[in-house]
N, CA, C and O atoms as a MOPAC input file, in Angstrom:
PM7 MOZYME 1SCF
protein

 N     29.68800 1    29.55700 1   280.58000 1
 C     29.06700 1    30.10400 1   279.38600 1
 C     29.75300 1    29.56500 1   278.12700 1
 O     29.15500 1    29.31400 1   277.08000 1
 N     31.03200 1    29.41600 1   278.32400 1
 C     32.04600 1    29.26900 1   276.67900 1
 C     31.47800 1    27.78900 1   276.59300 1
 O     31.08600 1    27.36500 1   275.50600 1
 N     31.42900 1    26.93900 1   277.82300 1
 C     30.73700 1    25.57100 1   277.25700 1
 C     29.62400 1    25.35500 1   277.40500 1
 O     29.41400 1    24.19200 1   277.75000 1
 N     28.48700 1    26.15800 1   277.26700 1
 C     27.27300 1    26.08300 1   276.88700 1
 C     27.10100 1    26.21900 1   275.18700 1
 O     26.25500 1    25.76300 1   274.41700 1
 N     28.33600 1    27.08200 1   274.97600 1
 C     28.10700 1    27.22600 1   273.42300 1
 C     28.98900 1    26.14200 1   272.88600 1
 O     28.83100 1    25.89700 1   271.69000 1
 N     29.52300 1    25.72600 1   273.27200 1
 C     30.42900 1    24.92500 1   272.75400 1
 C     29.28700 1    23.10700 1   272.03500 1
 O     29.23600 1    22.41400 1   271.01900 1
 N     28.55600 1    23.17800 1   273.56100 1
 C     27.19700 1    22.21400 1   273.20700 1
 C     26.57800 1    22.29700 1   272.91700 1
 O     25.90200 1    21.27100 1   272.84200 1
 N     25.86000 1    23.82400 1   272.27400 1
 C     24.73000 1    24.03900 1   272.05400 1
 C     24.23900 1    23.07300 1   271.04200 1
 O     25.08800 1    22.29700 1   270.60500 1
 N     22.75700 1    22.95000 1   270.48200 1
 C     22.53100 1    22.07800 1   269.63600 1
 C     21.78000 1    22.79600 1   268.55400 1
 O     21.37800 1    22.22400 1   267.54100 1
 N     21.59900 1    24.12500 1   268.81800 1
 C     20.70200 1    24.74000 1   267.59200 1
 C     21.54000 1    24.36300 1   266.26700 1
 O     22.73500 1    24.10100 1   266.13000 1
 N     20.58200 1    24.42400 1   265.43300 1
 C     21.11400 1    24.92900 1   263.95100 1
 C     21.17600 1    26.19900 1   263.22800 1
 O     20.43000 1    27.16000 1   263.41300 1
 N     22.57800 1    26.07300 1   261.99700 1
 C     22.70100 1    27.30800 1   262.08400 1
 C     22.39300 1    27.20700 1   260.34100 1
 O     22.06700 1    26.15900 1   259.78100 1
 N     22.56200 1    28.42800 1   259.70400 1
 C     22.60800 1    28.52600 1   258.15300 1
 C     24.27400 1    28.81700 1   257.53500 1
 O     24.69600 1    29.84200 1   258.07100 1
 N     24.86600 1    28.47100 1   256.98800 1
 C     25.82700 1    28.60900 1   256.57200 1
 C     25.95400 1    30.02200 1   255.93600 1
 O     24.85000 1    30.50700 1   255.68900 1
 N     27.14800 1    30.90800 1   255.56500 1
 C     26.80200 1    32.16300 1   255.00100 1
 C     26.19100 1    31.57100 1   252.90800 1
 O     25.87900 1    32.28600 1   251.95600 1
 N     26.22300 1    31.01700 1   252.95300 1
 C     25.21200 1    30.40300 1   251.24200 1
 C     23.84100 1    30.32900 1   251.73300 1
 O     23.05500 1    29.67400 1   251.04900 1
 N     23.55500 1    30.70300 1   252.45200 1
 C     21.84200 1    29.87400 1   252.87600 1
 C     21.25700 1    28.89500 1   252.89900 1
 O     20.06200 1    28.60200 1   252.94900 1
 N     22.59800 1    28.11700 1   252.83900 1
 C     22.67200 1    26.30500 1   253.25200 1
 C     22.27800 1    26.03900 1   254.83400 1
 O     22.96900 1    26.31500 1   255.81500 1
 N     21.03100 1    25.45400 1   254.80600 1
 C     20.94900 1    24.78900 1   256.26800 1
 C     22.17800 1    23.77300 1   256.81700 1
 O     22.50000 1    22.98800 1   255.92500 1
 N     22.78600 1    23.63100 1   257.80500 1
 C     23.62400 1    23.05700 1   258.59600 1
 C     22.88700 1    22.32000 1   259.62200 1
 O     22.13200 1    22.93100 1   260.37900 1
 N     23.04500 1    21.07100 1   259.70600 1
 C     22.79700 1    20.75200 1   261.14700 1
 C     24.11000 1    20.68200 1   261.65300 1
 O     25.08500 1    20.56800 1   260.91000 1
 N     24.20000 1    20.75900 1   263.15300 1
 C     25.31200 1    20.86200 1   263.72900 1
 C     25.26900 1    19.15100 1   264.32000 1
 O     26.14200 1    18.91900 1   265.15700 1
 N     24.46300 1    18.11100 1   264.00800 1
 C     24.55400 1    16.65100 1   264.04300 1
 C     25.45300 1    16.20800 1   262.63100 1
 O     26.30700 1    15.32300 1   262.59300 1
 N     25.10900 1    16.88900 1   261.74100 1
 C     25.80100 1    16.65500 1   260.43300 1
 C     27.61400 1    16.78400 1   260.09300 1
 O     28.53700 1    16.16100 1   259.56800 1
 N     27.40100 1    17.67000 1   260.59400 1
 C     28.89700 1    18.49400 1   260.02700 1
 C     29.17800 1    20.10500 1   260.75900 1
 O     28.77400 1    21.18100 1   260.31700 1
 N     29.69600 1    19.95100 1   261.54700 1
 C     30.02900 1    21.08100 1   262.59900 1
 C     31.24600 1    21.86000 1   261.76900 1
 O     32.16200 1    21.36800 1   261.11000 1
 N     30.84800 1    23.58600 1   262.10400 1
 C     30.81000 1    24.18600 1   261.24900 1
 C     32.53900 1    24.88000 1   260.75300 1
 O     33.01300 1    25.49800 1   259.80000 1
 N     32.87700 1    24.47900 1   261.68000 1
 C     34.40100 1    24.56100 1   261.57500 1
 C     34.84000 1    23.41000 1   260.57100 1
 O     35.68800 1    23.54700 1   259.68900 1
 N     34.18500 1    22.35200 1   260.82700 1
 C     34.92200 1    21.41100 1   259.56900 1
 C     34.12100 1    21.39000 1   258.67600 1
 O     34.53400 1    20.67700 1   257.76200 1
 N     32.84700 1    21.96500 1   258.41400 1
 C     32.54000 1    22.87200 1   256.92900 1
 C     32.97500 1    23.55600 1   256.17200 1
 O     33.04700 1    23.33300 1   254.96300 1
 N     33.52300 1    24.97900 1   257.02800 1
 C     34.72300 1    26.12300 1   256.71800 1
 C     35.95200 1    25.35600 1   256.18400 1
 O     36.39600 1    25.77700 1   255.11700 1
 N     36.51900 1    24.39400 1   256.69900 1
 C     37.57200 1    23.44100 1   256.29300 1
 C     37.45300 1    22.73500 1   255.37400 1
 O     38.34300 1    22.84100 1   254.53000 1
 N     36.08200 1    21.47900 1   255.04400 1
 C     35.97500 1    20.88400 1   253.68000 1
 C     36.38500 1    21.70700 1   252.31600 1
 O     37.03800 1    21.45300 1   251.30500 1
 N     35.60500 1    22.89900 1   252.86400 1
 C     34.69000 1    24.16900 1   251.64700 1
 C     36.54900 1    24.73500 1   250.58300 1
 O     37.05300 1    24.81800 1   249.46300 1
 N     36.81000 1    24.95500 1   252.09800 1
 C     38.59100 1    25.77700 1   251.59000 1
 C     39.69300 1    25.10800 1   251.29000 1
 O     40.72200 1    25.64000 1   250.87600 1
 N     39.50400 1    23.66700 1   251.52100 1
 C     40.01700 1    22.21600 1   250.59600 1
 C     39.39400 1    22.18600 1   249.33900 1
 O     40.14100 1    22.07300 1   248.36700 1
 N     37.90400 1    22.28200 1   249.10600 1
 C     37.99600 1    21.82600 1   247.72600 1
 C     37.96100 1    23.30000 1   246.96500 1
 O     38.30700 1    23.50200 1   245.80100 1
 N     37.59200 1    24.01700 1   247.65300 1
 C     38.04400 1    25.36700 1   246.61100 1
 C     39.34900 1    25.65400 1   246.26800 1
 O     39.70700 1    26.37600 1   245.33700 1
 N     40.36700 1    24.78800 1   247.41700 1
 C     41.47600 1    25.13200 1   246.75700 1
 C     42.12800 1    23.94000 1   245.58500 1
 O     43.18000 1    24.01800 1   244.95000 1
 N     41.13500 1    22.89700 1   245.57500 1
 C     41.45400 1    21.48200 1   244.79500 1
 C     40.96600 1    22.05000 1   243.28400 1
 O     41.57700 1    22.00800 1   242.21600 1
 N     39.32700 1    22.72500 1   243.67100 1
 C     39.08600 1    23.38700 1   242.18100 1
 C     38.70500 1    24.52400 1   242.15200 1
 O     37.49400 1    24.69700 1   242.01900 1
 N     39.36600 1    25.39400 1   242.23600 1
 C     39.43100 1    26.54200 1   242.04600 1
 C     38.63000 1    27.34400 1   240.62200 1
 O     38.60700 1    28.56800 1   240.49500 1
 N     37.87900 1    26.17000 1   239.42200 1
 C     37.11800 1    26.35200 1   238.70500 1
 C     35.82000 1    26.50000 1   239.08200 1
 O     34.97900 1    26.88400 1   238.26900 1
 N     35.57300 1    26.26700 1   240.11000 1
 C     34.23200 1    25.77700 1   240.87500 1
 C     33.80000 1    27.12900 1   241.62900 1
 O     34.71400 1    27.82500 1   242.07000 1
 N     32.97800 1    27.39000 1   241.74100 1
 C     32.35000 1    28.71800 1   242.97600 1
 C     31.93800 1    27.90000 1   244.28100 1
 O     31.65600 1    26.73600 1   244.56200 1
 N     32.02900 1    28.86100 1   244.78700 1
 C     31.47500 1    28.60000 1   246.25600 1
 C     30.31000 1    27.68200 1   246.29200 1
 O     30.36200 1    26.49900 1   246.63100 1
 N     29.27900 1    28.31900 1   245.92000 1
 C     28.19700 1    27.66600 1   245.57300 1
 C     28.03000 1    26.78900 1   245.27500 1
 O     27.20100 1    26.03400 1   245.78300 1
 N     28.94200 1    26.46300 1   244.08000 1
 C     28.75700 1    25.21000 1   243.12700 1
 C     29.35900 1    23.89000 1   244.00300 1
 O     28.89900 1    22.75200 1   243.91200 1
 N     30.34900 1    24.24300 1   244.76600 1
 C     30.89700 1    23.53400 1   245.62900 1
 C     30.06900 1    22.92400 1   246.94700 1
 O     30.17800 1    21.79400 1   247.42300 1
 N     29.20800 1    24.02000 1   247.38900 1
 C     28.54200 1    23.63900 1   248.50600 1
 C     26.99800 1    22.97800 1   248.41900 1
 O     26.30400 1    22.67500 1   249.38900 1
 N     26.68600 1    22.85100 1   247.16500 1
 C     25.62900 1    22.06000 1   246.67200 1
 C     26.36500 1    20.53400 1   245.84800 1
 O     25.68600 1    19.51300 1   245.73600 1
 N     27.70300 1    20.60900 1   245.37600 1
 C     28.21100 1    19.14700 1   245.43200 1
 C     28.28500 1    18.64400 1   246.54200 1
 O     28.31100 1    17.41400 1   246.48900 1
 N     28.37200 1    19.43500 1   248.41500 1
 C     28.54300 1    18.33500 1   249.53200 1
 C     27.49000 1    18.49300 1   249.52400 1
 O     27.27000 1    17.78300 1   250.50500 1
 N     26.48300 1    18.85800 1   249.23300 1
 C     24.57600 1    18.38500 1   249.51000 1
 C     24.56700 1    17.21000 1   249.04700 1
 O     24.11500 1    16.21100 1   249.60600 1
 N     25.24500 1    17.30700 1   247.63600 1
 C     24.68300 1    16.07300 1   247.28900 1
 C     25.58700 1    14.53400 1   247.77900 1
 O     25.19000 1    13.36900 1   247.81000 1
 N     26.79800 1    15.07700 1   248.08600 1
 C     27.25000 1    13.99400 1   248.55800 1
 C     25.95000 1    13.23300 1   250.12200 1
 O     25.48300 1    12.10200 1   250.25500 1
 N     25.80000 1    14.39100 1   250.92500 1
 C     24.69700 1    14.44000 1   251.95900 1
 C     23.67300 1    13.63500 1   251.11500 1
 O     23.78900 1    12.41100 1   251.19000 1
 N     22.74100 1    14.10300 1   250.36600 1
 C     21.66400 1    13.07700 1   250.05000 1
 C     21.55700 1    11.92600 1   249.22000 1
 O     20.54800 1    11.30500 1   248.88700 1
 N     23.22800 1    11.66300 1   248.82800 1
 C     23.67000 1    10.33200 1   248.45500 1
 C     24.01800 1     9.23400 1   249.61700 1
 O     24.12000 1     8.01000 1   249.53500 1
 N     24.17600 1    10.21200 1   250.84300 1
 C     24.35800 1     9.66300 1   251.97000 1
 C     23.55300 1     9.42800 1   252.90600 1
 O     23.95800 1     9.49000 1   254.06600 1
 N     22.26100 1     9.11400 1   252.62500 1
 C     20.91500 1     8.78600 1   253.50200 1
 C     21.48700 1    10.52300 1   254.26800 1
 O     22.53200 1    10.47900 1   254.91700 1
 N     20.93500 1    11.59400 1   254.17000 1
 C     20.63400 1    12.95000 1   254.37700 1
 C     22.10700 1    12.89700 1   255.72200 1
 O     21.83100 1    13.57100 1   256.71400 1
 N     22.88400 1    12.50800 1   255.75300 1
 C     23.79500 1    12.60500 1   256.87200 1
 C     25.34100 1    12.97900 1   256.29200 1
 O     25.64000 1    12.25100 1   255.34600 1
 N     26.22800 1    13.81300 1   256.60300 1
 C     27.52400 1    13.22600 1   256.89000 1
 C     28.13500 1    12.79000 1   258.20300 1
 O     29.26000 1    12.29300 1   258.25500 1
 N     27.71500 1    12.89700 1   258.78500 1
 C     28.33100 1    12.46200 1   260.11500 1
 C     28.90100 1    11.23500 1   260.20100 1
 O     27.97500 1    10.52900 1   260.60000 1
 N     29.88000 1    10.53400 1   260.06900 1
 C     30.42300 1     9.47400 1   260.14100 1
 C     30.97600 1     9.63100 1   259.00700 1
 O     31.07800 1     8.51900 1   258.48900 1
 N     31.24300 1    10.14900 1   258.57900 1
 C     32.67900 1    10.42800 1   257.40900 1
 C     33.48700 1    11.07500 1   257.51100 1
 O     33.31900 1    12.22800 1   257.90800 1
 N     34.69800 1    10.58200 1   257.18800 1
 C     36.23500 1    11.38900 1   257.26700 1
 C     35.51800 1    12.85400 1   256.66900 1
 O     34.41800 1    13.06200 1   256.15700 1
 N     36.34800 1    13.50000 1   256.89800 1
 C     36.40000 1    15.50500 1   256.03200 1
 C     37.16900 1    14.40100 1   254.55200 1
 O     36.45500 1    14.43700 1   253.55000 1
 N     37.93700 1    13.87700 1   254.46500 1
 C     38.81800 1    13.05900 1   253.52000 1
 C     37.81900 1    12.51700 1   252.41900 1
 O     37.79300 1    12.76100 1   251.21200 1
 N     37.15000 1    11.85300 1   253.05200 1
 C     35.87600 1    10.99600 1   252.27700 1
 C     35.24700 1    11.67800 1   251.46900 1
 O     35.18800 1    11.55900 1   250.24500 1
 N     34.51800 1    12.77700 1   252.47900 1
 C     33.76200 1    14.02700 1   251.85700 1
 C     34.20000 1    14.80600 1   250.50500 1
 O     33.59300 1    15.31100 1   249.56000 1
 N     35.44800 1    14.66300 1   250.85300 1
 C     35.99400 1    15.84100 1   249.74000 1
 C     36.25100 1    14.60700 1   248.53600 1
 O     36.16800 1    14.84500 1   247.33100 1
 N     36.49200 1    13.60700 1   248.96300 1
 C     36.48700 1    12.69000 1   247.62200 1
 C     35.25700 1    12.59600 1   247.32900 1
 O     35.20300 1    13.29500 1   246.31700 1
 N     34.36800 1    12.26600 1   247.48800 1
 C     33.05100 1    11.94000 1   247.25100 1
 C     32.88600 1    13.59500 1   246.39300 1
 O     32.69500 1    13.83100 1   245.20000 1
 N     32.98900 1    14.17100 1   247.11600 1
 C     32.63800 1    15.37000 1   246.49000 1
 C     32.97700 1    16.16600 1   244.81000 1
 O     32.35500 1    16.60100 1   243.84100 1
 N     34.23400 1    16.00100 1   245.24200 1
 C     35.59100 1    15.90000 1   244.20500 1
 C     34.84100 1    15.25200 1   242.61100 1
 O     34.77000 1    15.77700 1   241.50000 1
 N     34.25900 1    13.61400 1   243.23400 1
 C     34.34500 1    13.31000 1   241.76800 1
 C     32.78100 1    13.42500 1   241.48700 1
 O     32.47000 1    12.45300 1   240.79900 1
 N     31.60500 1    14.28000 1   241.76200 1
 C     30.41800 1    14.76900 1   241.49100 1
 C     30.96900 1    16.27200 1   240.55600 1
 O     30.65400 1    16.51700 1   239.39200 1
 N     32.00100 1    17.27200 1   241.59500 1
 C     32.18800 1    18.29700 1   240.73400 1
 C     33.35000 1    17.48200 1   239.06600 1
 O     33.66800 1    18.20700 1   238.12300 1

């Protein structure tokens, strides 16, 4: 059972009401980007933060997958 969930492939919503694919960015290293750059800018809201990695995402042909968490948060970093 623990590795059925472990593979599952549904998608989930983030607690923002951000769709997630779990092909994109699995959600533990979401929780992780999110609490890196909130702690980089702490001027920023949640929100405001999690619609700068959208857009890093649709600067990125609609994907992150194949990017460092590192990348992300730079990319991200210099949009906020």
């Amino acid at each position: 059972e623990d590795s059925l969930q472990k593979t599952s492939t549904s998608s989930c919503v983030n607690p923002s009401g951000i769709f997630v694919s779990p092909y994109a960015l699995n959600l533990s290293s979401f929780t992780k980007l999110i609490k890196r750059l909130q702690e980089r800018h702490p001027q920023f809201s949640r929100d405001e933060i999690v619609e700068a990695v959208q857009e890093v995402r649709r600067i990125n042909k609609g994907v992150l997958s194949g990017l460092a968490i590192s990348a992300i948060e730079e990319k991200t970093s210099a949009i906020l």
